[in-house]
N, C-alpha and C positions, 0 to 999 in steps of 0.2 A: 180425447184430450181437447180442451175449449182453447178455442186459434190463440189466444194470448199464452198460454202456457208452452204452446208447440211453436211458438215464437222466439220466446223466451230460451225454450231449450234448443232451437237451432241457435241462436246466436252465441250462447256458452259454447254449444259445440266448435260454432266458428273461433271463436275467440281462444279455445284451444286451440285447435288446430292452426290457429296464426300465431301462438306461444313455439306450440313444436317448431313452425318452419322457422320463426325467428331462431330459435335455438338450434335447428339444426344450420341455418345462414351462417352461425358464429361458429361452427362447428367447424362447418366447413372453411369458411375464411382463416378462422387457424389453420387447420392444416394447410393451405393455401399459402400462407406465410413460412409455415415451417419449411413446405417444398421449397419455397422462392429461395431461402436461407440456406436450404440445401444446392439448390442449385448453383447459390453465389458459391458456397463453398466449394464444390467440387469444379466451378470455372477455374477459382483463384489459384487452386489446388494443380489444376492440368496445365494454369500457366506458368505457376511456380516450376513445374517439372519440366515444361517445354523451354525455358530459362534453362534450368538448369543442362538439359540436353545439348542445347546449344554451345554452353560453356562446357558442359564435356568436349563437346566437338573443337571449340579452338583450344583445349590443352592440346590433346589428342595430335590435334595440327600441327601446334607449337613442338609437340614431342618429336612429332616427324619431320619437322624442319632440323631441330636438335642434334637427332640423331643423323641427317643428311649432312649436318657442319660436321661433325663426328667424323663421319665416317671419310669426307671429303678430307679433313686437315690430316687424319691417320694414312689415307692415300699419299698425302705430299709428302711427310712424312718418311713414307717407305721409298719415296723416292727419292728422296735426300743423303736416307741413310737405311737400306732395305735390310733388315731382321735376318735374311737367310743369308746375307751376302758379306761376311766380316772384314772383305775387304773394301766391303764402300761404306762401315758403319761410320769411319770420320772418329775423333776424337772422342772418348768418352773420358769426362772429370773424374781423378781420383779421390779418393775417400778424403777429407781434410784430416790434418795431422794436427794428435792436441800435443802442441808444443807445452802447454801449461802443465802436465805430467808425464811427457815423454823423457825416458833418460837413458844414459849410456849407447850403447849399438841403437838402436832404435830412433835415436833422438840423431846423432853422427850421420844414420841411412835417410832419415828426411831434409837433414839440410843437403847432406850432398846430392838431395838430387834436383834443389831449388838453388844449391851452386852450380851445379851442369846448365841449367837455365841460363843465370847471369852470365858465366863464362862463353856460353855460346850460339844464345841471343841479343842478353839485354842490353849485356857493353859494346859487342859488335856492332848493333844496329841498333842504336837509338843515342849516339853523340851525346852532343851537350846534356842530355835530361840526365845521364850517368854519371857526369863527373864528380858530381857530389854525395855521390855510391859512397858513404865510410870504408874502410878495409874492416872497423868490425861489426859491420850489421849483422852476422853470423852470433853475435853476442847479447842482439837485443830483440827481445819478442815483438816487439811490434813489426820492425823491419822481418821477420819470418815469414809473419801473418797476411803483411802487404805482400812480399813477395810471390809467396802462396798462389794466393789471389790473382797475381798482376800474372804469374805464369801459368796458370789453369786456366783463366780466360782468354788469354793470348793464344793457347794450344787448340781449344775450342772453337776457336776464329780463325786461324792460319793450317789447322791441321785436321779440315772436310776434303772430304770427293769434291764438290762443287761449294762454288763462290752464288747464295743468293743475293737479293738485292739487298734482306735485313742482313748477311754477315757484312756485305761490305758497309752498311751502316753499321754497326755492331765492330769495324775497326775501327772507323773515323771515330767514332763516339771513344774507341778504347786509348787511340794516338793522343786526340786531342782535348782529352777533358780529365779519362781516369788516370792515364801514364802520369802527365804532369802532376796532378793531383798528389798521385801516390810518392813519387819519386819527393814532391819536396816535403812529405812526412817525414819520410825516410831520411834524407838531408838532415832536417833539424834533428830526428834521434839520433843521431850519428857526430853531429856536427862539433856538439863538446861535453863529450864522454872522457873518462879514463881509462876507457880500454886498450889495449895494444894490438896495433892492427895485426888480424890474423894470416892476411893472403899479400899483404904488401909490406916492405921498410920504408915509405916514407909517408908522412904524416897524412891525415884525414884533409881531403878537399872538398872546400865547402863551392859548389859554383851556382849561379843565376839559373834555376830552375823555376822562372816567372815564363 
């Protein structure tokens, strides 16, 4: 072959061969990119999860603190008032009585035993805030419902094994905010009715329950 010809054909030759390696440069450089792409994902991905791990871990934590309140206040609890020990469970509230469809014997058995209260709590020891007790609050539902109330709570705070610091907050709060409270409801419903007083002959006293 005459040297221009065999010149000629190495340099096509060349010039493929620097087509190939361009194409296989881009070849590679994509995949290159794609790896890279892959790799970003699968960082974001490990850190997403290590997130989330983490946040497992302070539920988890939170759980076991939870369940250490739990189990702490169920402790004090049983010592207040211990489950096996029915004489130190302390007061338990009775069921509320529906006065709005209670009748006959039934209705007679729930007041007399919200009158056994008044007769030998609430007018002995609590003066002045009584005087204005009508004789027929037995006749009107809302004095039931107060009463109810003011005598459940009262037995629940007065009738524990042990005195803690919240029951003794838990009377001052019942003396001096719900008793007055309740008693001057009761007052005004009482105060001018036409009932006839049930438990007394003389008329309905209205007194200064401020």
């Amino acid at each position: 072959m005459p040297e221009p010809d065999a010149l000629a054909a190495a340099l096509l030759c060349l010039s493929e061969h620097a087509g190939k390696l361009t194409q296989l440069d881009q070849r590679e450089a994509a995949h290159a990119a794609q790896a890279s792409d892959r790799i970003t994902a699968l960082t974001e991905l490990a850190t997403g999860l290590s997130q989330a791990l983490d946040d497992q871990a302070q539920v988890l934590a939170g759980h076991k603190d939870l369940d250490d309140k739990v189990t702490s206040f169920a402790k004090r609890l049983d010592e207040l008032a211990p489950a096996d020990d029915p004489a130190r469970r302390g007061y338990q509230p009775s069921p509320s009585p529906r006065f709005w469809k209670l009748e006959g014997q039934a209705k007679e058995d729930a007041i007399a035993r919200l009158r056994a209260w008044v007769d030998h709590v609430y007018q002995p020891g609590y003066g002045h805030l009584t005087a204005s007790l009508g004789g027929c609050w037995e006749q009107h539902p809302l004095c039931l419902y107060a009463i109810d109330w003011l005598s459940e709570l009262w037995s629940a705070l007065y009738l524990q094994p042990r005195r803690t610091t919240g029951t003794l907050a838990g009377q001052a709060e019942w003396q001096t905010r719900l008793l007055p409270a309740a008693a001057q409801q009761i007052a005004a419903e009482t105060a001018r009715c036409e009932h006839t007083p049930l438990r007394t002959g003389r008329p309905v006293r209205i007194g200064n329950v401020s």
